[in-house]
PADRENNU-898329 format. One record per residue (C-alpha): x negated, y negated, z; residue number from 1; residue in three letters. Coordinates in pm, 1 decimal. Each point is the difference from the previous one (the first is absolute). Example, Ala and Ser with C-alpha at 12.3 -4.5 7.8 and 13.67 -1.06 7.14 Angstrom:
2
- c1  c2  c3  num  residuo
- -1230.0  450.0  780.0  1  ala
- -137.0  -344.0  -66.0  2  ser
This chain:
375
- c1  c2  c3  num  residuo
- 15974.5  -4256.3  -1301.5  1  unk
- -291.2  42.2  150.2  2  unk
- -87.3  354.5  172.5  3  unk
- -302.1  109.9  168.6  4  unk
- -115.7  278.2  209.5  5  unk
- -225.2  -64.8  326.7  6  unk
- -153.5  265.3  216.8  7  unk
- -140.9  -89.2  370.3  8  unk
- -62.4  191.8  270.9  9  unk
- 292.2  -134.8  229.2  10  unk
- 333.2  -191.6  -77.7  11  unk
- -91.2  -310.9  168.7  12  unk
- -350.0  -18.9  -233.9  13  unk
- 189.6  143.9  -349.3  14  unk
- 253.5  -310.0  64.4  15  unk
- -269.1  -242.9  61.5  16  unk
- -102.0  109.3  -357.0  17  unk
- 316.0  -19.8  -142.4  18  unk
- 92.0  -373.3  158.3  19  unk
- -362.3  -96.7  -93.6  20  unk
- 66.3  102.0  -392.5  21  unk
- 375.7  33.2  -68.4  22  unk
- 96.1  -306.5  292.4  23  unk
- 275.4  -29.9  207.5  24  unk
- 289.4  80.8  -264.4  25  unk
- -114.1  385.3  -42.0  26  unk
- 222.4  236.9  -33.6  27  unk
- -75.1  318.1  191.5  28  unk
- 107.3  307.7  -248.3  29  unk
- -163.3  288.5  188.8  30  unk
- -247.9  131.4  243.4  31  unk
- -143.5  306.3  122.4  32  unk
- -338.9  172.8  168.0  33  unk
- -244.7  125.1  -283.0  34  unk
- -323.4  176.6  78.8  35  unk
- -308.4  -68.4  -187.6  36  unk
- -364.6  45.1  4.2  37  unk
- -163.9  297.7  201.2  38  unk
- -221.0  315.8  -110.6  39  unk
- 125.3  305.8  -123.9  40  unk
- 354.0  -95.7  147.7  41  unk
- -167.9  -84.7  306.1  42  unk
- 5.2  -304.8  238.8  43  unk
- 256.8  -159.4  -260.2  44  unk
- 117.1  -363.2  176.6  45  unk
- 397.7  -106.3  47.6  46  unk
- 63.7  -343.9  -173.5  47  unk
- 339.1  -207.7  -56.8  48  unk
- 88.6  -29.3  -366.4  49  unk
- 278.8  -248.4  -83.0  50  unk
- 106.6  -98.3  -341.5  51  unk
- 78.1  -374.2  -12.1  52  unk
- 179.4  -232.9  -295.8  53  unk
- 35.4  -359.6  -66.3  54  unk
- 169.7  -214.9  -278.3  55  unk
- -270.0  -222.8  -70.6  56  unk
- 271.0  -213.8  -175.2  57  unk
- 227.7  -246.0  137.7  58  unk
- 341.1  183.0  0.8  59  unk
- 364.1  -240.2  1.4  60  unk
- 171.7  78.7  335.0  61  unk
- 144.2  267.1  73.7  62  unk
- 351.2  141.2  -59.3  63  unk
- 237.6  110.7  280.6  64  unk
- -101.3  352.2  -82.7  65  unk
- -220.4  291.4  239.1  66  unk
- -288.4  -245.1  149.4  67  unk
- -406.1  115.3  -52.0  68  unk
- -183.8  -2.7  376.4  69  unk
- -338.3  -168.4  -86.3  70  unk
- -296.2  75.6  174.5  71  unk
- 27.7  -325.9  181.5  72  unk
- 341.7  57.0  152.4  73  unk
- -90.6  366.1  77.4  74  unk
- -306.1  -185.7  225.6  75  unk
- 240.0  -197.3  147.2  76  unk
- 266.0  235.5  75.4  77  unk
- -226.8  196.0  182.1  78  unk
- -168.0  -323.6  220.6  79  unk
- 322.4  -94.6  116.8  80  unk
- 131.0  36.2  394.0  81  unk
- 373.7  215.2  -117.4  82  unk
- 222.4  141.8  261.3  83  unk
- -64.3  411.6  -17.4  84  unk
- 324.3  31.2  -163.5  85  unk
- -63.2  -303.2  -262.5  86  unk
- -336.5  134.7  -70.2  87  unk
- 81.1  349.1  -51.4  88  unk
- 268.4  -112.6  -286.3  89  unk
- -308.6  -236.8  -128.9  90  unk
- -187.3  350.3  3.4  91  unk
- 230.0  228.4  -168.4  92  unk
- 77.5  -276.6  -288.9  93  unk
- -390.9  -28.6  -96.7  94  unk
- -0.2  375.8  14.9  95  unk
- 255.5  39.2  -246.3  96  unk
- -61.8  -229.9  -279.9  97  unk
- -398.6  135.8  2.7  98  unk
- 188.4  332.3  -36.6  99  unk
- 199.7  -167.6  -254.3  100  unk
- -282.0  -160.0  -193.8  101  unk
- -236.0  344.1  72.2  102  unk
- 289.6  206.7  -213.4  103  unk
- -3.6  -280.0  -245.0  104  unk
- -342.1  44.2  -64.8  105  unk
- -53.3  371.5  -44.3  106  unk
- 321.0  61.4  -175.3  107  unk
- -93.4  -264.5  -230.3  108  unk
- 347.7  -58.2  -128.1  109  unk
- 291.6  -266.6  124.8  110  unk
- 161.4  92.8  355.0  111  unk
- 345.7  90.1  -20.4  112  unk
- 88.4  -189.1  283.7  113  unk
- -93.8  -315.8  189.0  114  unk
- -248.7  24.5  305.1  115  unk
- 193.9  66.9  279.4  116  unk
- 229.5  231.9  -190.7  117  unk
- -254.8  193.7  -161.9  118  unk
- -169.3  33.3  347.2  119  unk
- 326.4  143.5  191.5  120  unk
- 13.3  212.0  -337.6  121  unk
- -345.6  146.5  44.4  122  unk
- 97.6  73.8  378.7  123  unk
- 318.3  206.4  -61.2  124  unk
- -237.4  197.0  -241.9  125  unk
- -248.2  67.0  207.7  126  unk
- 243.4  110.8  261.7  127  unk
- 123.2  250.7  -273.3  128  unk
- 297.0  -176.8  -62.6  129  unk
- 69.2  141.7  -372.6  130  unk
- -98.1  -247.2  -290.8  131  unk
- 334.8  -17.4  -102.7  132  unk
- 197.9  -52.8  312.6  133  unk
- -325.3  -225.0  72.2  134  unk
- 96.0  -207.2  -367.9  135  unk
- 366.9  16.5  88.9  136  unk
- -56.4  -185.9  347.4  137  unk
- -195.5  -257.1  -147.6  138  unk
- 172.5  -101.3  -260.2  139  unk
- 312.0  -25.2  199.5  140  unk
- -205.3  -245.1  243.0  141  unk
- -90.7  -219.2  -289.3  142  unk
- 316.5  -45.4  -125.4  143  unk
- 162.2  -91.6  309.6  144  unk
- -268.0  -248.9  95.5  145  unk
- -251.0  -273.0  -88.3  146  unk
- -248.0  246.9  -85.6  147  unk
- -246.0  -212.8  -127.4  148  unk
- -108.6  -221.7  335.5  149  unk
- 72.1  265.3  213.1  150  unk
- -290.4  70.5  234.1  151  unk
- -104.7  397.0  127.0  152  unk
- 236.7  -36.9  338.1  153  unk
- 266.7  -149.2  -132.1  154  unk
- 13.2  318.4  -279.2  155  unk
- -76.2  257.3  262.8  156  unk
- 269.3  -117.4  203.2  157  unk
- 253.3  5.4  -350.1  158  unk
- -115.7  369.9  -39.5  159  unk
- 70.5  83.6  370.0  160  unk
- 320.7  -131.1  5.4  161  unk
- 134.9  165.4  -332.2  162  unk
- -111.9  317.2  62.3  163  unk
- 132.1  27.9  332.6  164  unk
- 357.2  -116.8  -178.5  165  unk
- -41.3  239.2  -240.0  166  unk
- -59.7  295.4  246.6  167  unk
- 285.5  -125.2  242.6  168  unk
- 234.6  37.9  -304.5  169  unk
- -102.4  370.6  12.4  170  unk
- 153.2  115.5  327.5  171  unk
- -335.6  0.9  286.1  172  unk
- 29.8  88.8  338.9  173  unk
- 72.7  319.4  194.4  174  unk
- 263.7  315.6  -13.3  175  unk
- 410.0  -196.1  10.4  176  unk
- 125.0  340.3  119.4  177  unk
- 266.2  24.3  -270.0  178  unk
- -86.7  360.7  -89.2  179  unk
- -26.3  242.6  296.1  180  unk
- -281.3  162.3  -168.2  181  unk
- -335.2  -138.4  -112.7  182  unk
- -271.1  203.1  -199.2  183  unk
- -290.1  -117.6  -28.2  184  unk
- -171.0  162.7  -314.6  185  unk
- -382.8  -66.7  -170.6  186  unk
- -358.7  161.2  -141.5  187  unk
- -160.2  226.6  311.1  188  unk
- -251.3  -178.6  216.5  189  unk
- 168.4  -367.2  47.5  190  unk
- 99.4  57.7  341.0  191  unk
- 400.4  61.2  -98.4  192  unk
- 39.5  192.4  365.3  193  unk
- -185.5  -218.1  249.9  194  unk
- 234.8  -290.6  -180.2  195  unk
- 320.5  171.1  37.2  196  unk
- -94.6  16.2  350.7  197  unk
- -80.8  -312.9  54.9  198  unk
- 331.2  -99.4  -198.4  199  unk
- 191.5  226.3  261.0  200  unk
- -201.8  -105.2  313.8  201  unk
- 103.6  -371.5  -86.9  202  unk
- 345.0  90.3  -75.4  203  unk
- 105.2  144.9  330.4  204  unk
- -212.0  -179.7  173.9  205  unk
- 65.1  -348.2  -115.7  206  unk
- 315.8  33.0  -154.5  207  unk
- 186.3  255.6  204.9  208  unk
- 88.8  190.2  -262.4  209  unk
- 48.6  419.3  88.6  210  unk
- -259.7  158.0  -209.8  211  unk
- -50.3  349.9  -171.0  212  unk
- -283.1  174.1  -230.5  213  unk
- -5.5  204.9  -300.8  214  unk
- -327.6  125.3  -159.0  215  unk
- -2.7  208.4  -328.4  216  unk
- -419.4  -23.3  16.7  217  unk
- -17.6  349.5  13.4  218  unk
- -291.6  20.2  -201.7  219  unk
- -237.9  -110.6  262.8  220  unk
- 4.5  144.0  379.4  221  unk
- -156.3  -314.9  129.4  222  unk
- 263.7  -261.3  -121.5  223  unk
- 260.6  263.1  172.2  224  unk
- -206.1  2.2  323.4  225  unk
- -84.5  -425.5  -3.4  226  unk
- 360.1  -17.3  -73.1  227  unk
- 129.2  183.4  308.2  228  unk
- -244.2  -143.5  201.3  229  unk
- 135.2  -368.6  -34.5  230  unk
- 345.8  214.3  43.2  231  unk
- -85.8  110.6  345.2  232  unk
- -163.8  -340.5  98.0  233  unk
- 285.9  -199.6  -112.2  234  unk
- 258.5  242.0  138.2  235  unk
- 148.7  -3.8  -424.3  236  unk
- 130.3  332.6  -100.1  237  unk
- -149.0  155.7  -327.1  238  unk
- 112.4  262.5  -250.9  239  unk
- -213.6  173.2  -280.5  240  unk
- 146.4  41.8  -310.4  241  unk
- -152.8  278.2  -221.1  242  unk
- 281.3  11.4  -219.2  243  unk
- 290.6  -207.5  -118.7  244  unk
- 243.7  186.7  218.3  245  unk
- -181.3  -70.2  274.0  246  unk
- 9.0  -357.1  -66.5  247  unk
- 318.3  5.2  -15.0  248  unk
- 63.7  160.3  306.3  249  unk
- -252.0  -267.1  165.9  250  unk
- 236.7  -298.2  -176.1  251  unk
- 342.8  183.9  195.0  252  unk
- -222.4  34.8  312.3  253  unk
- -75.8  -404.1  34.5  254  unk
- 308.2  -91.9  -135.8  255  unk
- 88.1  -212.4  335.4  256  unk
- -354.1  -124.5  23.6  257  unk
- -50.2  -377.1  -163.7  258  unk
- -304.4  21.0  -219.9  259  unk
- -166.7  349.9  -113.3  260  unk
- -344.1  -45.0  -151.7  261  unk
- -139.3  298.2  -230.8  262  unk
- -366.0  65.9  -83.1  263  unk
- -28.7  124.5  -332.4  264  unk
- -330.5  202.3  -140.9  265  unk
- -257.3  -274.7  -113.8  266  unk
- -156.7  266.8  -326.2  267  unk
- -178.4  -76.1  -260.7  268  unk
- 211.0  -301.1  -182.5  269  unk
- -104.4  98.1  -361.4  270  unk
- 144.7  320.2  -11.2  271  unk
- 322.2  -20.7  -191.3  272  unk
- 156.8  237.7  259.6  273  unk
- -67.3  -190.1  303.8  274  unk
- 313.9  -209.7  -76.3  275  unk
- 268.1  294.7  -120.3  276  unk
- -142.7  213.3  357.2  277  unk
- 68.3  -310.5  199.1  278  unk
- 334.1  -6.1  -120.7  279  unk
- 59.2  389.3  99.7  280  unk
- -80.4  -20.1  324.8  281  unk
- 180.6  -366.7  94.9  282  unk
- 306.9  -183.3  -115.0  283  unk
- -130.2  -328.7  -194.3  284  unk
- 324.6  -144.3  -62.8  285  unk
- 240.4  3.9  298.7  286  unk
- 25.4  -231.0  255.9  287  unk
- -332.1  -54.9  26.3  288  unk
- -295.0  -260.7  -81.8  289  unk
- -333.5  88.7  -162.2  290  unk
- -325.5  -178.7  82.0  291  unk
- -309.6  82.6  -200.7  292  unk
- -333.7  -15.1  263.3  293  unk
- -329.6  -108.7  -196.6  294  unk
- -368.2  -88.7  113.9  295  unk
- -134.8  -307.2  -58.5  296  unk
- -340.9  173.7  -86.5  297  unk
- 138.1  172.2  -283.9  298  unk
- -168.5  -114.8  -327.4  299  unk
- 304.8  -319.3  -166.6  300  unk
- 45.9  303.2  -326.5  301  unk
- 82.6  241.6  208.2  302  unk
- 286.1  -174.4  203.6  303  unk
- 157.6  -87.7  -275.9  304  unk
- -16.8  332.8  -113.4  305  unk
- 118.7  113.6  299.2  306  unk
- 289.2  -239.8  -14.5  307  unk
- 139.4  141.1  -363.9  308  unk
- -20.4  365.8  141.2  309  unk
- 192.4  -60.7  271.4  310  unk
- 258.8  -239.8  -213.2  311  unk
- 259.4  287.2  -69.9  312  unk
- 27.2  -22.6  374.8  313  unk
- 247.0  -319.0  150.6  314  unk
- -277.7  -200.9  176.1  315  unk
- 97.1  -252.3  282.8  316  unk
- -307.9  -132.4  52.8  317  unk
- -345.9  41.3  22.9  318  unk
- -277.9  40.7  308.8  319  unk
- -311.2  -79.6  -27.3  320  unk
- -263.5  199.5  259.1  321  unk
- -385.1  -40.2  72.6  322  unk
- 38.8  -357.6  8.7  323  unk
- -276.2  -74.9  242.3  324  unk
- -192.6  215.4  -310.0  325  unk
- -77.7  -256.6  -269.7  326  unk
- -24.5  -351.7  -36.5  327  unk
- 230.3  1.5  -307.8  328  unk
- 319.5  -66.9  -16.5  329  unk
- 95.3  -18.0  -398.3  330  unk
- 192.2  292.0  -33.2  331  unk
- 295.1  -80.5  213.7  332  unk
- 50.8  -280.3  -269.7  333  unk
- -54.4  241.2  -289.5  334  unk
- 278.1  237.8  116.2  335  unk
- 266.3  -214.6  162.6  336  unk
- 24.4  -256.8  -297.9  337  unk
- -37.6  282.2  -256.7  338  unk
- 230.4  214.9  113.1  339  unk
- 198.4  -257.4  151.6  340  unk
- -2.0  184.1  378.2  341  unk
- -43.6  -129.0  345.9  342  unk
- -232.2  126.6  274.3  343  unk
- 139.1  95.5  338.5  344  unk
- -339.8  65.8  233.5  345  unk
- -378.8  -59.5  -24.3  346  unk
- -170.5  241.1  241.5  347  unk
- -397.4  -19.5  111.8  348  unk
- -109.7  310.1  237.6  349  unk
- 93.5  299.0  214.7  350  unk
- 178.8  -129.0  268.5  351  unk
- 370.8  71.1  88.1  352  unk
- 232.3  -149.6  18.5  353  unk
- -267.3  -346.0  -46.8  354  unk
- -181.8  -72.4  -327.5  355  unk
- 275.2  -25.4  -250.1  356  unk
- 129.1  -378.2  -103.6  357  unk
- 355.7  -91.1  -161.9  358  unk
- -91.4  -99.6  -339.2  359  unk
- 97.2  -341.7  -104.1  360  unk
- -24.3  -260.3  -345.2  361  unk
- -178.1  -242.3  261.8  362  unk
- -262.5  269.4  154.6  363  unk
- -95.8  162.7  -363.4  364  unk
- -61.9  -361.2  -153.7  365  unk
- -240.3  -63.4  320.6  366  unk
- -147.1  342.4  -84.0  367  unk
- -85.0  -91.0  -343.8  368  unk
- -38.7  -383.2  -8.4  369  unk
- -203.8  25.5  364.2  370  unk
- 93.3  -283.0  223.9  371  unk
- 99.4  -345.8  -101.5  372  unk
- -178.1  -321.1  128.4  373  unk
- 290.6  -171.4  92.2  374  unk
- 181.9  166.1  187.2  375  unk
């Protein structure tokens, strides 16, 4: 093969050079902007540089296997009148295998994968989907389908679908109201008392439910004070538990009410105490459900760290805040098919009782996979 590297000072020029030398049967293997020239780092000029190959060889035809997108076809791809839909699946297929063909090159070694697979790989990566949960996807996809003429969409589409099965199979979607009491427990500063009242707002208001507060955050004044302000403005009564007797007596006081939600004190999760104080002040194993609150900003490591120290408690679910936050969406992956654990609610700003989502398989996969050209 054939590979040569050509430098011009826009695309449309840098591909007249490669046509003109390689031909029509080129293969694009990558391009990017280079600077050269200039004085003293000065007045440097942008060109195009694209790295081009051709077999110079006559090659037998081809085999059913992942087909190469010469330079010619690219050319035409790109000339033709598509419907917006039709053109943007044209689009993302040409993006992928130069992706494909780009990692080929500066890896240097044999892909693990074919094109389209490898592409949807590198995606869940990059939306810090761990490597392994990442490996553990794919291979499931490729043994399940014809992996090797499957194009980009048709993959993405595999990967949406299985991981929204996989996360359905996990329990999504909002409070059942089995357990009169919910805590809601998690690392300070993810927004654990603006969700519990969104969680309450939505309950009485939506599903009639009569509701009741308990906070043990007695470790900050201004969680008390938010907390009885959404109290008052929701007309929900509120007790403050300093101690466990005082829970207690808050539990015997909304006995008759249908759902009691309890704020818990969001400290520092890597202190070995946090979890053995919780358990002093509320009761973690009777007739109620534990939810563990976590930001989507928080760093992938530290979740799952996060996760294990909160373990010895019975976990219902998860909820993920700060959603409007980050464009990455990896981590819901990482925990619910690690630790094998749905998600109830996905929550994105300030406002109560608005700006908090039930979770579901379908809405995560969208999250992570991004919307899917046929539908």
């Amino acid at each position: 093969m054939k590979v040569k590297k050509f430098i011009a000072p826009t695309m449309p020029e840098v591909m007249q050079k490669v046509r003109k030398e390689l031909g029509n049967d080129a293969v694009i293997l990558h391009s990017k902007g280079v600077y050269t020239g200039g004085f003293l780092g000065l007045f440097k000029k942008r060109n195009i540089e694209v790295v081009a190959a051709v077999d110079p060889e006559p090659t037998p035809p081809p085999k059913p296997k992942q087909e190469t997108t010469s330079f010619k076809q690219v050319m035409s791809f790109a000339d033709e009148k598509h419907p917006d839909k039709q053109q943007q699946v044209v689009l993302e297929e040409l993006r992928s295998l130069r992706k494909w063909m780009e990692s080929s090159v500066a890896d240097n070694t044999e892909r693990t994968y074919p094109a389209g697979y490898q592409s949807v790989y590198d995606e869940l990566v990059e939306n810090e989907i761990a490597d392994e949960i990442a490996h553990s996807i794919i291979e499931e996809l490729t043994q399940n389908n014809n992996s090797e003429q499957a194009t980009y969409q048709e993959v993405k589409e595999q990967a949406y679908q299985y991981i929204e099965q996989e996360l359905n199979r996990f329990d999504c979607g909002k409070i059942s109201y089995q357990k009169k009491f919910v805590h809601l427990v998690g690392p300070t500063g993810v927004g654990k008392t603006t969700t519990i009242a969104k969680i309450a707002a939505n309950s009485m208001l939506k599903d009639g439910k009569k509701v009741a507060l308990i906070t043990t955050d007695t470790y900050r004044i201004a969680a008390i004070d938010q907390l009885k302000t959404y109290s008052k403005i929701l007309d929900i009564p509120l007790e403050i538990a300093y101690t466990m007797e005082d829970y207690q007596k808050a539990r015997l006081k909304f006995q008759s009410y249908d759902i009691v939600f309890v704020d818990t004190a969001g400290r520092n999760f890597r202190d070995p105490k946090y979890i053995a104080d919780l358990g002093k002040i509320v009761d973690l194993e009777h007739d109620i459900e534990t939810y563990l609150v976590l930001s989507l900003t928080t760093k992938s490591r530290d979740l799952a760290d996060i996760y294990q120290q909160f373990d010895a408690v019975p976990l219902k679910k998860l909820i993920f805040t700060k959603k409007d936050e980050t464009s990455s969406f990896g981590a819901i992956i990482n925990l619910a098919l690690q630790y094998k654990i749905g998600v109830a609610y996905l929550t994105y700003g300030q406002d109560v009782p608005d700006d908090i989502e039930e979770a579901s398989g379908k809405e995560i996969a969208q999250l992570v996979m991004g919307e899917l050209n046929n539908e």
